[in-house]
Residue frames as qw, qx, qy, qz and C-alpha x, y, z in Angstrom:
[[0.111, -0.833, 0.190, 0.507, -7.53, -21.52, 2.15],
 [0.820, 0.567, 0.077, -0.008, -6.65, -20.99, -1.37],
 [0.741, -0.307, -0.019, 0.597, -2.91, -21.09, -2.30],
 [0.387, 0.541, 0.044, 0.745, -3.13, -17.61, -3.58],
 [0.506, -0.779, 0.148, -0.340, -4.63, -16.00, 0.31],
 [0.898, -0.356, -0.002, 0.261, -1.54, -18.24, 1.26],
 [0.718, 0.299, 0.157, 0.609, 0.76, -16.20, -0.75],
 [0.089, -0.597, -0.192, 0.774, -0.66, -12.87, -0.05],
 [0.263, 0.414, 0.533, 0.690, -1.98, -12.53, -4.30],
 [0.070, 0.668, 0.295, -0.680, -3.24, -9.49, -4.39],
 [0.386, 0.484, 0.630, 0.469, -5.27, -8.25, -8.05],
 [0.086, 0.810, 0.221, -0.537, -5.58, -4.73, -9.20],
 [0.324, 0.664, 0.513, 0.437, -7.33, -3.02, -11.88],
 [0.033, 0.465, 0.127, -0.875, -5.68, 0.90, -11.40],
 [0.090, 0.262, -0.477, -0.834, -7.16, 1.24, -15.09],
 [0.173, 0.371, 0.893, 0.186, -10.42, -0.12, -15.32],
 [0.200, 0.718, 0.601, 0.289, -12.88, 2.78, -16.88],
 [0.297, 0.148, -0.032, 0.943, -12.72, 6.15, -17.46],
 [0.325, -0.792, -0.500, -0.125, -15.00, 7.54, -15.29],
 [0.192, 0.300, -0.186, 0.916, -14.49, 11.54, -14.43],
 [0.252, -0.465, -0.680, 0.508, -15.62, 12.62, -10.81],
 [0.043, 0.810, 0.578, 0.089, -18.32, 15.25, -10.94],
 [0.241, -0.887, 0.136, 0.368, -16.09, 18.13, -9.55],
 [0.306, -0.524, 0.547, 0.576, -13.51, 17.49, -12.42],
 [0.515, 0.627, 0.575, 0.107, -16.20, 17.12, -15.47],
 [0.316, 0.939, 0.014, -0.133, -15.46, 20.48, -16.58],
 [0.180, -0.680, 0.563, 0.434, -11.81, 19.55, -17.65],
 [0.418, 0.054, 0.888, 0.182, -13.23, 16.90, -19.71],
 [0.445, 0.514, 0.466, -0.566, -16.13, 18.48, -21.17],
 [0.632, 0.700, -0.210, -0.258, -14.68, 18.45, -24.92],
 [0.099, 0.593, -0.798, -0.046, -12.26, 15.01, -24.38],
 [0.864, -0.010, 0.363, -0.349, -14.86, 12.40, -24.81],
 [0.917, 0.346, -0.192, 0.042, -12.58, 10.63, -27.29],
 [0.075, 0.639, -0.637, 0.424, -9.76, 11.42, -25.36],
 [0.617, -0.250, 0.433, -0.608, -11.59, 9.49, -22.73],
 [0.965, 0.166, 0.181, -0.086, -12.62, 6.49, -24.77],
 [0.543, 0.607, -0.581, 0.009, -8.79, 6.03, -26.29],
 [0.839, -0.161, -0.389, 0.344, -6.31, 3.53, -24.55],
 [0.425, 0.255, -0.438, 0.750, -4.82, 6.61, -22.78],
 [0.582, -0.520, -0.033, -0.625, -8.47, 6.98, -20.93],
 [0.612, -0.273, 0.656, -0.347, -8.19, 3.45, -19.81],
 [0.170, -0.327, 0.925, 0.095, -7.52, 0.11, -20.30],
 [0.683, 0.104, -0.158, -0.706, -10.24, -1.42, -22.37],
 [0.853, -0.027, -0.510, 0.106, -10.91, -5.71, -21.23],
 [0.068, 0.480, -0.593, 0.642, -8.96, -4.43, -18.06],
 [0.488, -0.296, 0.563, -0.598, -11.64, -4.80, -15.49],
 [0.883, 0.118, -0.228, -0.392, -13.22, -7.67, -17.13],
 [0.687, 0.285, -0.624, 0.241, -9.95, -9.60, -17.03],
 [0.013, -0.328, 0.646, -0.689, -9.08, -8.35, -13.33],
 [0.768, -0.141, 0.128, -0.612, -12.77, -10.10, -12.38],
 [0.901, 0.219, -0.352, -0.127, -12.04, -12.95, -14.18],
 [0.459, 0.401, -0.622, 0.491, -8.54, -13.43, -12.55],
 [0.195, -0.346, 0.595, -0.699, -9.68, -12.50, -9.13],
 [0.804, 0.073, -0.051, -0.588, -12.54, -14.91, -9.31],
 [0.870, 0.225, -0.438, -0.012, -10.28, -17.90, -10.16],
 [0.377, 0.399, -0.596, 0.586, -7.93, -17.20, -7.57],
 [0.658, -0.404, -0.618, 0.146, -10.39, -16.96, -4.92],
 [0.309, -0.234, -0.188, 0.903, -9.07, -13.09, -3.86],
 [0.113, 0.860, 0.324, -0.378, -10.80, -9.89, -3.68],
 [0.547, 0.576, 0.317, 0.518, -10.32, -7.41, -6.66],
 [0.360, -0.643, -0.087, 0.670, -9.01, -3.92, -5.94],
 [0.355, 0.332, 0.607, 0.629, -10.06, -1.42, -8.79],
 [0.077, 0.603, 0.080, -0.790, -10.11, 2.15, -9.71],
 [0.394, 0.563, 0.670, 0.281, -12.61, 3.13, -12.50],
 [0.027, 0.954, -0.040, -0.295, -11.74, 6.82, -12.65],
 [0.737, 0.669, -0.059, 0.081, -9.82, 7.65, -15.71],
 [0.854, -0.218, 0.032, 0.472, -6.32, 7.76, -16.06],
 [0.253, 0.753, 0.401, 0.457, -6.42, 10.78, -17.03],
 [0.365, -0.869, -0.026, -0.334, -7.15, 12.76, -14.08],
 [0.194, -0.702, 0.683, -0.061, -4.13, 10.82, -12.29],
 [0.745, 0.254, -0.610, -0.093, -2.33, 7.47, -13.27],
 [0.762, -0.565, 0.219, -0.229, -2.36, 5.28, -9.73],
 [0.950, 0.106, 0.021, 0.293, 0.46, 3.32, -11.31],
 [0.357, 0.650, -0.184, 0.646, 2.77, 6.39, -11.04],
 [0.480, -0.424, -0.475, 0.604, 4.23, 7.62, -7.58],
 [0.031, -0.979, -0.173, 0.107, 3.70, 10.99, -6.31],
 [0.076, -0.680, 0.554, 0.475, 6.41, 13.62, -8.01],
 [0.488, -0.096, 0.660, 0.563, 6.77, 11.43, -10.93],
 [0.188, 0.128, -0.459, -0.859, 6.68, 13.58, -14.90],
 [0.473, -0.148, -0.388, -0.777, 3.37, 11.92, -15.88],
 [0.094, 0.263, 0.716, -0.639, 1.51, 11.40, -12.60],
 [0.422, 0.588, 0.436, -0.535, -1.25, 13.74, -14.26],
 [0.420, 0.632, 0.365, 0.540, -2.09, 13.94, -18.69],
 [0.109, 0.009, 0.168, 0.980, -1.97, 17.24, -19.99],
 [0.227, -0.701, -0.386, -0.555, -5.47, 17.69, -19.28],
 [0.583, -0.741, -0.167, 0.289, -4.94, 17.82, -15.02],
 [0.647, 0.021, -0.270, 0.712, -0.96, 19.11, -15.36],
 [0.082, 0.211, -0.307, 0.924, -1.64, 22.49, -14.67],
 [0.581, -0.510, -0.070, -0.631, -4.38, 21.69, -12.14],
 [0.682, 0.077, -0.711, 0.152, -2.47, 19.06, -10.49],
 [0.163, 0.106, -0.677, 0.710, -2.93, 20.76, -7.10],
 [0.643, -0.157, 0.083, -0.745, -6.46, 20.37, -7.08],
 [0.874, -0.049, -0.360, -0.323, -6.22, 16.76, -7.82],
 [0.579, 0.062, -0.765, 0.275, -3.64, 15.98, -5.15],
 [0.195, -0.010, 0.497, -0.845, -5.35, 17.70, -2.33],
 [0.587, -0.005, -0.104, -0.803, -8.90, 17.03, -3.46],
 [0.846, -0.255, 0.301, -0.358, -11.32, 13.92, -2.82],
 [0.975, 0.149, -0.161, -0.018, -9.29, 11.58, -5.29],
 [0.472, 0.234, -0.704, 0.476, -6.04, 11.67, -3.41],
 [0.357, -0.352, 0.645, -0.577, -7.66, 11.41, -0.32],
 [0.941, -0.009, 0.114, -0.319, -9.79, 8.51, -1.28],
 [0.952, 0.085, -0.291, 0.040, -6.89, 6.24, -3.57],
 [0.197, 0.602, -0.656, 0.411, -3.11, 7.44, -2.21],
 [0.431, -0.448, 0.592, -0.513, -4.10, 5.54, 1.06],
 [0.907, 0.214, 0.184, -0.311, -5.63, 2.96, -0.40],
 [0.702, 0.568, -0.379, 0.202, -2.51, 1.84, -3.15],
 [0.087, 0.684, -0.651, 0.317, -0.35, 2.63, -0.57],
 [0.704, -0.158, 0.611, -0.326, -1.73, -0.27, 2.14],
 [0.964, 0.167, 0.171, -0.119, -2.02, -2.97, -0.84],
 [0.541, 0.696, -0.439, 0.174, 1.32, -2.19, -1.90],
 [0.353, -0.497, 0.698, -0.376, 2.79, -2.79, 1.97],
 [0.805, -0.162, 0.509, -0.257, 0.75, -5.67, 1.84],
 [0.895, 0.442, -0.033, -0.045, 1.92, -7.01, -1.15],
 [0.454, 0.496, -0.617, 0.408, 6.17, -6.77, -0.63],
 [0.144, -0.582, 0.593, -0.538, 5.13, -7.83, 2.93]]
């Protein structure tokens, strides 16, 4: 056992590529540089978050959907949860597949991390 699965380390990449889920392509369709800036995603992000999990001997945990569409590092209800491309569509994106897929997900590695 390594001393970071003794500790409980836990590695995540919320920002690791700006990938835009087929159902939500058409808000994007004219923000391909939007996309590729630093406010798409974190550019060396996942690379590093491999690299790191790798040394440590721990599983990676990493969302490659832009930040864009929602910022997993924000809580629900906080001002810039969604960019100004989702804000006034934000109830599609918290009801739709990508808050049912990460909100559960963050939420369990977060428990498991402060616990």
């Amino acid at each position: 056992m390594t001393l970071a699965r003794r500790n409980q380390l836990v590695i995540t990449c919320e920002h690791g590529g700006r990938e835009v889920p087929r159902e939500y392509a058409a808000l994007f369709s004219d923000r391909a540089a939007l996309l590729d800036s630093h406010r798409g995603w974190d550019a060396g992000a996942l690379e590093l978050g491999r690299q790191l999990a790798d040394a440590f001997g721990v599983p990676l945990h990493v969302a490659t959907t832009t930040r864009l569409l929602v910022d997993l590092n924000r809580s629900i209800g906080h001002r810039q949860l969604f960019s100004e491309v989702t804000a006034r569509t934000s109830s599609i994106v918290t009801t739709g597949p990508i808050a049912t897929r990460s909100k559960p997900t963050w939420r369990a590695l977060s428990r498991r991390a402060s616990g």
